[in-house]
Backbone as CSV, one residue per row, in Angstrom:
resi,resn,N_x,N_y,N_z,CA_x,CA_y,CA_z,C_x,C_y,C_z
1,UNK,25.809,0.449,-14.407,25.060,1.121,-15.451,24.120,2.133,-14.797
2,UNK,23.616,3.217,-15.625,23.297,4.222,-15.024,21.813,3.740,-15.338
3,UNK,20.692,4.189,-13.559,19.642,3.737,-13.678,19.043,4.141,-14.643
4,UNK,18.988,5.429,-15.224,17.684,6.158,-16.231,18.090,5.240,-17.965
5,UNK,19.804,4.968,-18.092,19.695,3.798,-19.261,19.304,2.624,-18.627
6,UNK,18.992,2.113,-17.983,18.758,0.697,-17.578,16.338,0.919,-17.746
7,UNK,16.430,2.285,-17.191,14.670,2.470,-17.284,14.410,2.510,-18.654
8,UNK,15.264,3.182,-19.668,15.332,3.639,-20.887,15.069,2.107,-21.683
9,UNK,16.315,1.571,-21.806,16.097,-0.265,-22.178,14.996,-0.827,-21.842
10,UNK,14.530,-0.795,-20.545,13.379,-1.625,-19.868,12.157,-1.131,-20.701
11,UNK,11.705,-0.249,-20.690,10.509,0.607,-21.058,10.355,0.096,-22.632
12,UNK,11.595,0.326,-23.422,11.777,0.613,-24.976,11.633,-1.185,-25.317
13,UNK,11.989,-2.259,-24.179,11.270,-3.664,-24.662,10.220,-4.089,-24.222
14,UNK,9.528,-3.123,-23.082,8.031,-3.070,-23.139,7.185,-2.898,-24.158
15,UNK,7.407,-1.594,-24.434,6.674,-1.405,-25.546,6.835,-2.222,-27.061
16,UNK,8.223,-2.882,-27.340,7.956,-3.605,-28.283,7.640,-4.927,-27.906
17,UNK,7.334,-5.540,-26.563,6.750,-6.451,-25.975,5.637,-6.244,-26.575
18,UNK,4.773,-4.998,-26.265,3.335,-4.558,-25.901,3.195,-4.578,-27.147
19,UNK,3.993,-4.128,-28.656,3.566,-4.183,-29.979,3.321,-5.683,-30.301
20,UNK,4.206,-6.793,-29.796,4.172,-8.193,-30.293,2.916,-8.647,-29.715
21,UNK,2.580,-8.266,-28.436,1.220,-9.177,-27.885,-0.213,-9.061,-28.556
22,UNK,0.038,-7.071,-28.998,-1.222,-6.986,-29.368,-1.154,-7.206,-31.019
23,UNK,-0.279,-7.317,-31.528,-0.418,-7.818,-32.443,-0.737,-9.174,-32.961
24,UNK,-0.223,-10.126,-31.707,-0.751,-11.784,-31.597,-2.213,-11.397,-31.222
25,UNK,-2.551,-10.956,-30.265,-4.226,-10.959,-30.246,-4.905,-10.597,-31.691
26,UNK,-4.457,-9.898,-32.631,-5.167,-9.716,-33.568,-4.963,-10.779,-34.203
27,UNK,-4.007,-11.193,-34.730,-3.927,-12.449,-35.700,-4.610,-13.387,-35.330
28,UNK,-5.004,-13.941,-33.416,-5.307,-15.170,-33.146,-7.185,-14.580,-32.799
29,UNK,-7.537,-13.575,-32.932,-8.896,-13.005,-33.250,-9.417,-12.522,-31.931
30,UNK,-8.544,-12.570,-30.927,-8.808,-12.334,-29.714,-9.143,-10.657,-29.568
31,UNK,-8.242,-9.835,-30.481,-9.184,-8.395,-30.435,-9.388,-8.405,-31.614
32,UNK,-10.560,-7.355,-32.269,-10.891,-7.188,-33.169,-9.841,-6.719,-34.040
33,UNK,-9.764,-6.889,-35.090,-8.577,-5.624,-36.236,-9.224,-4.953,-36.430
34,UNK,-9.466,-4.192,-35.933,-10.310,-2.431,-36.772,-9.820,-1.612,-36.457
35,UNK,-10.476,-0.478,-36.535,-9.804,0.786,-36.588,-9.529,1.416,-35.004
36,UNK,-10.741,0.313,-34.144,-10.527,0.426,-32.304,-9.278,0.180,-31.918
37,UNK,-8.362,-0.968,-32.681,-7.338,-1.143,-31.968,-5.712,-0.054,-31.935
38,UNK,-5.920,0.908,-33.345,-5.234,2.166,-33.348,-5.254,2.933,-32.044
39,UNK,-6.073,2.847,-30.940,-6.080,3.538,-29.698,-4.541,3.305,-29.071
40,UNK,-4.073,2.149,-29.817,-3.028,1.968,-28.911,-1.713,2.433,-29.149
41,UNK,-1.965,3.222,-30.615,-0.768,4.096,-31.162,-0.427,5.155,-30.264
42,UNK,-1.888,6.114,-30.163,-1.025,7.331,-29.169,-1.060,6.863,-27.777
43,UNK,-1.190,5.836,-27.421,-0.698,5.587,-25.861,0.774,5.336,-25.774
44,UNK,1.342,4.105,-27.223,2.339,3.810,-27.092,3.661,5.127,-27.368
45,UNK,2.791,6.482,-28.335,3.606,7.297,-28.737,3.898,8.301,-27.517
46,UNK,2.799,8.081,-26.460,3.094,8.752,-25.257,4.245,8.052,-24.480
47,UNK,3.882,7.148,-24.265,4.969,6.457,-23.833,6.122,6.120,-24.600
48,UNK,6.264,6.296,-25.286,7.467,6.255,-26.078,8.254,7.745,-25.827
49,UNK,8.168,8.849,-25.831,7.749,10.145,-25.874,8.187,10.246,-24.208
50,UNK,7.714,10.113,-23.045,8.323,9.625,-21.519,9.416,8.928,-21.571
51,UNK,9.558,7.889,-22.615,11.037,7.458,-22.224,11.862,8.287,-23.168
52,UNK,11.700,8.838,-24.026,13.162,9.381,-24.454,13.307,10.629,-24.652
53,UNK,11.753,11.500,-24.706,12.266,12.622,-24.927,11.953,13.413,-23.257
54,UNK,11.531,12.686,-22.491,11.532,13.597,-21.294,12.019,12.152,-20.203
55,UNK,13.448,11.994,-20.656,14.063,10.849,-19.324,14.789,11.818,-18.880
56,UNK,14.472,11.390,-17.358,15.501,12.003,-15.837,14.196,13.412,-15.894
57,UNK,12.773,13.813,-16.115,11.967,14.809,-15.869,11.169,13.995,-15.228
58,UNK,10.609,14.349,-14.221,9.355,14.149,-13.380,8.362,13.271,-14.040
59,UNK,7.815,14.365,-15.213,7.193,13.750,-16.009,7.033,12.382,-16.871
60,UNK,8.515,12.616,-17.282,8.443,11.571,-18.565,8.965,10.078,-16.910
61,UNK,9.041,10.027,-15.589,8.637,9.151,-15.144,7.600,8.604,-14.858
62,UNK,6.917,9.731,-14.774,5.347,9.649,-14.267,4.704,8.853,-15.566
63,UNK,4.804,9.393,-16.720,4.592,8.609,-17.479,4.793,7.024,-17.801
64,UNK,5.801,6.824,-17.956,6.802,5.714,-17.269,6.106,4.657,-16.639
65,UNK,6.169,5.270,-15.463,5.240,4.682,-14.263,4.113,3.944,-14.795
66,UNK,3.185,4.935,-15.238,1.723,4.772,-15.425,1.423,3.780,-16.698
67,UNK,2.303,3.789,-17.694,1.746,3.358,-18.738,3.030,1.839,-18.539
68,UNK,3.667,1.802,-17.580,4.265,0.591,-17.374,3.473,-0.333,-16.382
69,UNK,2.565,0.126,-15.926,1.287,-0.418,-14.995,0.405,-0.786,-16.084
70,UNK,0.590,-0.006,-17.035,-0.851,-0.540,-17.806,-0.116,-1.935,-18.547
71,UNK,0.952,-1.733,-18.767,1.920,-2.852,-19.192,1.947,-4.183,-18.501
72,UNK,2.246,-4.049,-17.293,1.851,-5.103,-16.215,0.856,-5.773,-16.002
73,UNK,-0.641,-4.978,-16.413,-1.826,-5.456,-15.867,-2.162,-6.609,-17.616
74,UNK,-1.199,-6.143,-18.129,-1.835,-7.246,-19.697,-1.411,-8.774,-19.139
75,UNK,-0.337,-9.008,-18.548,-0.216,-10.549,-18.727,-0.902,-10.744,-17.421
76,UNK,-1.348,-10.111,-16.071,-1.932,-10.642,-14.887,-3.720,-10.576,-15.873
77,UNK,-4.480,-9.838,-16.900,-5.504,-10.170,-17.703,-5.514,-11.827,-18.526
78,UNK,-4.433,-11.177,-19.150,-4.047,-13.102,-19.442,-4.245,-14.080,-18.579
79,UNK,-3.338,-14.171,-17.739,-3.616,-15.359,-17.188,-5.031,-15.598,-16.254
80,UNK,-5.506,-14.467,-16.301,-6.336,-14.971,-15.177,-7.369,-15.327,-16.066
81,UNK,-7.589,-15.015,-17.173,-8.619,-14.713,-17.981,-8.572,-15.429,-19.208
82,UNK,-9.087,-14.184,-20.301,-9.101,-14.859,-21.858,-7.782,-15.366,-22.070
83,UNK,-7.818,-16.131,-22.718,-6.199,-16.589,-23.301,-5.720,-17.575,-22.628
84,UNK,-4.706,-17.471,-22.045,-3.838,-18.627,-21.109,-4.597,-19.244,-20.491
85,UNK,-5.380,-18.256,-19.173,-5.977,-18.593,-18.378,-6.909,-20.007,-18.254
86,UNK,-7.639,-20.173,-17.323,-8.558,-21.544,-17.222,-9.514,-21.837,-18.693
87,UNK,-9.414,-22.535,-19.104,-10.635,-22.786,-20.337,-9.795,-21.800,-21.636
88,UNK,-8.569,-21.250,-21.712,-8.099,-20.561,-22.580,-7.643,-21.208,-23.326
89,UNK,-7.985,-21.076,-24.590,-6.846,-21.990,-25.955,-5.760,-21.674,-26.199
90,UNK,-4.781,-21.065,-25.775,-3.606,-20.734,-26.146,-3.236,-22.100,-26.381
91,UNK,-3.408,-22.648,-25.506,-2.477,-23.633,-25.168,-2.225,-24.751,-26.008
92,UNK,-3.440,-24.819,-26.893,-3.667,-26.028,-27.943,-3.583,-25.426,-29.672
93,UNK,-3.141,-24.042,-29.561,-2.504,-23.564,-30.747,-1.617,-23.215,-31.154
94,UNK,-0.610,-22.813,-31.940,0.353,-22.970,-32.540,0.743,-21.445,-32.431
95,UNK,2.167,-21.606,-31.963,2.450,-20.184,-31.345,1.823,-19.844,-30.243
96,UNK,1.667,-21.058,-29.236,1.435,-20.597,-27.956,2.498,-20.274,-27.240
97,UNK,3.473,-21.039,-27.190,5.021,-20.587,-26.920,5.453,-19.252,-26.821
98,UNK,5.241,-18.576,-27.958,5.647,-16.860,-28.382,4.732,-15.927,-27.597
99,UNK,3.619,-16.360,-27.473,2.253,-15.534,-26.860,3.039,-15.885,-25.604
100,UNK,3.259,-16.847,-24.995,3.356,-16.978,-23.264,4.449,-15.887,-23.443
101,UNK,5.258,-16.417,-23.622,6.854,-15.834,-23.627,6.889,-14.693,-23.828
102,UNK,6.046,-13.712,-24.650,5.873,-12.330,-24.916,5.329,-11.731,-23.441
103,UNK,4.505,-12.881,-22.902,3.015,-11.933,-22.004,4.604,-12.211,-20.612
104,UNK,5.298,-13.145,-20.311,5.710,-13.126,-19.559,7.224,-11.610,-19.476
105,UNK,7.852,-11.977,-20.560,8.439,-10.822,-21.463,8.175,-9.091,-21.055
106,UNK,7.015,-9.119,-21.289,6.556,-8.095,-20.878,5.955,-7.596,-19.794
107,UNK,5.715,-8.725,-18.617,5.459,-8.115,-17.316,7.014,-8.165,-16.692
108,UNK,7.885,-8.659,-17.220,9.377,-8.841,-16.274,9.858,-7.333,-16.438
109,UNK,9.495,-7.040,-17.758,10.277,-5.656,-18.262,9.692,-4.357,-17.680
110,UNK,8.069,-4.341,-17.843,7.510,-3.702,-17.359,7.419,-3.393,-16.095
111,UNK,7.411,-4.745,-14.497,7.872,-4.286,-13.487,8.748,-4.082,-13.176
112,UNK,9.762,-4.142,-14.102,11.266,-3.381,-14.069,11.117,-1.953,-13.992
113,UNK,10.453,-1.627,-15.204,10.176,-0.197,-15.620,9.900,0.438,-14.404
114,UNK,8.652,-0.413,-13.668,8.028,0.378,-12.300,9.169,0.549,-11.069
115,UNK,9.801,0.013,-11.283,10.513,-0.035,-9.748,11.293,0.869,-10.542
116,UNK,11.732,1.204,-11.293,13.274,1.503,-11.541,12.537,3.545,-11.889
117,UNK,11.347,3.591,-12.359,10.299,4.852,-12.685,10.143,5.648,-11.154
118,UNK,9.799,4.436,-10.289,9.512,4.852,-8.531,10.715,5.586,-8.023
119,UNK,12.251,4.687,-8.529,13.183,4.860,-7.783,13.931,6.314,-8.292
120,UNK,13.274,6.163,-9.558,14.014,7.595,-10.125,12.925,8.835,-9.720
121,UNK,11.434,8.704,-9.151,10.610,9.738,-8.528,11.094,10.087,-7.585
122,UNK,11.857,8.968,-6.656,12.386,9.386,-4.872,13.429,9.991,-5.862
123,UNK,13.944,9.436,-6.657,15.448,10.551,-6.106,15.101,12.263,-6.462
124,UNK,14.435,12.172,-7.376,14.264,14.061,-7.660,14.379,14.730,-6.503
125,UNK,14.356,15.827,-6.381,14.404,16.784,-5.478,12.927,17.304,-5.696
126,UNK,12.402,17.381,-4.595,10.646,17.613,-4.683,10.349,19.448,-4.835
127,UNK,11.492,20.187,-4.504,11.576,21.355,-4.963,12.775,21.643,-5.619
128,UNK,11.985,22.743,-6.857,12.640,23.199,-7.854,13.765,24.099,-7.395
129,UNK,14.564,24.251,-7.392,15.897,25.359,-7.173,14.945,27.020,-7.904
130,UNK,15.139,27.691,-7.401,14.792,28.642,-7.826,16.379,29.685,-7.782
């Protein structure tokens, strides 16, 4: 399979990873529901936007890259922290199962994204053909 569909897949169940988690944090009260948590529309529309309308461009890896790091750093926050982590209630509520499984879900996919974002930066050609 060709790497940029294999980054394409990876990325596109990140982000609906990244829609399921933060949407469990709202229901289980862990972020607020207000109008703060819309910040995460145009990040995801950027990134959404890197994977499909600028795949195999510099850019839309770079993008890629970056916002698949920000992807990564949610379940290493989890666990170390609020939620899972030490003294975290996930564990004694209902639909803790789906929350793990999402946060894990989404760092497998996401450091997919990264390696596979890196591997498609080496291959470009670092100058443009003129």
């Amino acid at each position: 399979m060709k790497h940029s569909v294999m980054l394409t897949i990876a990325s596109l169940l990140s982000i609906l990873f990244f829609t399921f988690h933060l949407t469990d944090d709202i229901v289980r009260g862990m972020e607020p529901g207000g109008v703060s948590n819309l910040t995460a529309v145009p990040i995801l529309v950027v990134w959404l936007y890197g994977t499909l309308v600028l795949a195999e461009r510099r850019s839309g890896y770079i993008i890629v890259l970056l916002a698949s790091l920000l992807g990564l750093g949610v379940p290493v926050i989890h666990f170390m922290g609020k939620g899972v982590g030490v003294g975290g209630n996930i564990g004694k509520s209902s639909g803790a199962f789906f929350f793990v499984w999402t946060l894990i879900a989404m760092g497998v996919t996401a450091l997919f994204s990264v390696i596979l974002s890196v591997r498609g930066l080496w291959s470009l050609p670092w100058r443009r053909p003129r």
